[in-house]
C-alpha positions in Angstrom: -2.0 -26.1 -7.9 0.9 -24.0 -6.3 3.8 -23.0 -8.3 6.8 -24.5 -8.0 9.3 -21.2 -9.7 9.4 -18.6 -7.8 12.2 -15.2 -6.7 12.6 -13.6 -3.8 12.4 -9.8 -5.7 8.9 -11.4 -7.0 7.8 -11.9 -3.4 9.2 -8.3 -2.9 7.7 -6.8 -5.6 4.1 -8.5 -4.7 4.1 -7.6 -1.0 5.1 -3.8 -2.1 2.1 -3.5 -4.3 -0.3 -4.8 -1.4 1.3 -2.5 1.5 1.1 0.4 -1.5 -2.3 0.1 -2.4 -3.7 -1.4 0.9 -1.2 -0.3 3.8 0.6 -2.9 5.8 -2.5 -4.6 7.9 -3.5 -5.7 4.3 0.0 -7.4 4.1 -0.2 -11.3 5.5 1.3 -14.0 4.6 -1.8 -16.0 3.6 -2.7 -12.9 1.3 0.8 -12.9 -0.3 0.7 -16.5 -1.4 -2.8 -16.1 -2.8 -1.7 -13.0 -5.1 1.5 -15.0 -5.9 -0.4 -18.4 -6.6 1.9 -20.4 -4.3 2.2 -21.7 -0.9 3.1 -19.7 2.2 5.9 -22.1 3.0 7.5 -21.0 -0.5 7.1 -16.8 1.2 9.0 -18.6 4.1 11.7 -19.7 2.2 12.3 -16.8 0.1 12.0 -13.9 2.5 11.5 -15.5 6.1 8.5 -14.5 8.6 6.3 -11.6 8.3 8.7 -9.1 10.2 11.6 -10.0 8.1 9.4 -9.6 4.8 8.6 -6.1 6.1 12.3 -5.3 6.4 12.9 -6.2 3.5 10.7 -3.9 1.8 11.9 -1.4 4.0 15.6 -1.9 2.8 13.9 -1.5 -0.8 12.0 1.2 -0.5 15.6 3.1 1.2 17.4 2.0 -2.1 14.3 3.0 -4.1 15.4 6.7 -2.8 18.9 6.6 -3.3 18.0 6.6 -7.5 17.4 9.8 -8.0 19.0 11.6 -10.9 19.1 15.6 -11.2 18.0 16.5 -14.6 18.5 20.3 -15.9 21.5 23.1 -17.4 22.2 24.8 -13.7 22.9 23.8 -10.5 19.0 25.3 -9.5 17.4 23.7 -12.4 19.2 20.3 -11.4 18.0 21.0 -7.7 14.7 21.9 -8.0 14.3 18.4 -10.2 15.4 16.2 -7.4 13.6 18.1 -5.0 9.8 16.8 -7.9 11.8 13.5 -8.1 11.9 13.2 -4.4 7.7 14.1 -4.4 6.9 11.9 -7.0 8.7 9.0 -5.1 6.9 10.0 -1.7 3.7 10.3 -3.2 3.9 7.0 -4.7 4.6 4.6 -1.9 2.9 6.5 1.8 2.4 3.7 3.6 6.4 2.2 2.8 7.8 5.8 4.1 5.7 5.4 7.0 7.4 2.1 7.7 10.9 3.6 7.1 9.8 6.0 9.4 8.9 3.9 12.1 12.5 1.9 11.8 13.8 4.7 12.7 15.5 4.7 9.1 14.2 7.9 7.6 17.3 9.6 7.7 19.1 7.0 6.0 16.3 7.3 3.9 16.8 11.2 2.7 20.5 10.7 2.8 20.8 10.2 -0.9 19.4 12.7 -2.0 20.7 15.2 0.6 24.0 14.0 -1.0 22.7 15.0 -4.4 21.5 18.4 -3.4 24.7 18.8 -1.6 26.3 18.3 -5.2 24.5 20.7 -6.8 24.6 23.6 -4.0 28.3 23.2 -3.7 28.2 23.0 -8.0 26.3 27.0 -7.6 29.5 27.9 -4.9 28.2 27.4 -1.6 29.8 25.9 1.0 29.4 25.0 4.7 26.4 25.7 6.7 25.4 27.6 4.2 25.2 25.3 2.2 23.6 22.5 4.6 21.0 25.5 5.0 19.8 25.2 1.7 19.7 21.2 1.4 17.6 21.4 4.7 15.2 23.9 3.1 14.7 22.3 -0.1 14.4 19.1 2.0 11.5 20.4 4.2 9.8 21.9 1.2 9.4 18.4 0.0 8.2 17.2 3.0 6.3 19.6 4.2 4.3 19.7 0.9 3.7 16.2 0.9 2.4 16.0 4.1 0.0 19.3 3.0 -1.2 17.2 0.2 -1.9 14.0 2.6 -3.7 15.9 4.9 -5.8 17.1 2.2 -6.7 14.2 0.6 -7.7 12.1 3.9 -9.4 15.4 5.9 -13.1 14.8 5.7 -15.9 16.6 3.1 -15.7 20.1 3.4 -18.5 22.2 3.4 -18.6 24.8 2.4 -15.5 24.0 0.1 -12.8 26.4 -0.6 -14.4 26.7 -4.3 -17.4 27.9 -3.1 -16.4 29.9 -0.5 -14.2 31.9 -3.3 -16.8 31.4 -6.5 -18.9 34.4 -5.2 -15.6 37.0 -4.9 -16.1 37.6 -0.8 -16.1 41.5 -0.1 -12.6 42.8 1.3 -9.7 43.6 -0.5 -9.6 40.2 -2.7 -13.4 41.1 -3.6 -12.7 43.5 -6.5 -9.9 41.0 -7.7 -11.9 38.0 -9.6 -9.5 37.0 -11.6 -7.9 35.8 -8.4 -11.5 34.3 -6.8 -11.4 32.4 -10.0 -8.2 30.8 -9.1 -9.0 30.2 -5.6 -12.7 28.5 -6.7 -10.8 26.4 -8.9 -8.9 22.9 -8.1 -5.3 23.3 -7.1 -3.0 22.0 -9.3 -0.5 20.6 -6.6 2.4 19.8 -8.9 2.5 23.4 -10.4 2.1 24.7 -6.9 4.8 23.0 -5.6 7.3 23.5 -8.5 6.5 27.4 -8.9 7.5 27.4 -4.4 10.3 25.4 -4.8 11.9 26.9 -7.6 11.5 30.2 -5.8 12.9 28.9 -2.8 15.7 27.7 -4.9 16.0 30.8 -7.0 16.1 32.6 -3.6 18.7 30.5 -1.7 21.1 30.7 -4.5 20.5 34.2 -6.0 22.8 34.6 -9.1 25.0 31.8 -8.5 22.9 29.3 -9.5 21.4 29.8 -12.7 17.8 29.6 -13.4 15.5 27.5 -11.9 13.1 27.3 -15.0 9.5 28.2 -15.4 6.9 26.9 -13.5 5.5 24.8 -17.0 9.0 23.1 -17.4 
């Protein structure tokens, strides 16, 4: 029997988790009202067709951005933990960015936090295109590292893998160094990887005026 009670942010929150988990060709109406144990007429009524329920969670995912908080004692601390917040949120929801992106909303998107990290550079003295210069960096860091991660995750099998091809400490001048052919053969640890570059991006774009950035365990 189909429910009768029944919100609109339900609906949203539904249809987010299938486009999440299963990208947006998972995302029909039929598919929402089973998950939602209701009828399709009640997805009608609450959020309107298909392309208007996709809008929606467009609009959501754009104010999902906009809550990021900078956490930290200095102005490079506080930037370099929008600039994990702004990861984690990225990481979280692919297939949602990739339909902000193809509204032609991904600006809108960043803006919030650009606005943040504006705060913070402008908190550590900078001003001007210097200081758009380093909200642009930190933003590209982000974005660039994400897509790095992506790309990893979907490229096929390789063979052999980076682990092997370092576990037997190749000749050259990395060949006598194997405490760093045990790094390379090991797993990369993309959080720490990206918070030890960002914070020296950071550390670098602001210099002194800043304050620290932390240490890549914080």
């Amino acid at each position: 029997m189909a429910r009768t009670a029944l919100s609109r942010e339900e609906v949203l929150e539904t249809a987010g988790a299938l486009v999440r988990q299963h990208g947006p060709d998972a995302l029909t109406m039929r598919r929402l009202a089973a998950e939602l144990g209701t009828a399709v007429t009640s997805i009608y009524w609450h959020v309107g067709n298909r392309e208007s329920l996709l809008d929606a969670l467009v609009e959501r995912t754009v104010a999902d951005l906009s809550a990021i908080t900078p956490r930290g004692r200095t102005p490079a601390a506080r930037i370099v933990s929008v600039a994990r917040a702004l990861r984690r949120e990225l990481r979280a929801r692919p297939h949602l960015v990739a339909m902000v992106h193809e509204r032609g909303l991904t600006e809108r998107m960043f803006l919030p936090a650009q606005r943040v990290l504006a705060h913070e550079v402008h908190a550590a003295g900078l001003r001007g295109a210097k200081a758009a210069e380093v909200v642009r960096a930190v933003q590209f860091q982000v974005v660039g590292h994400v897509l790095v991660e992506r790309n990893r995750e979907r490229a096929p099998v390789q063979s052999p893998a980076e682990e092997e091809l370092w576990a037997a400490a190749s000749p050259g001048p990395a060949g006598s160094d194997l405490a760093l052919a045990r790094a390379l053969a090991a797993p990369v640890d993309t959080e720490r990887l990206f918070t030890t570059s960002v914070r020296a991006l950071v550390d670098g774009l602001l210099g002194s005026r800043g304050g620290s950035a932390g240490s890549p365990d914080q």
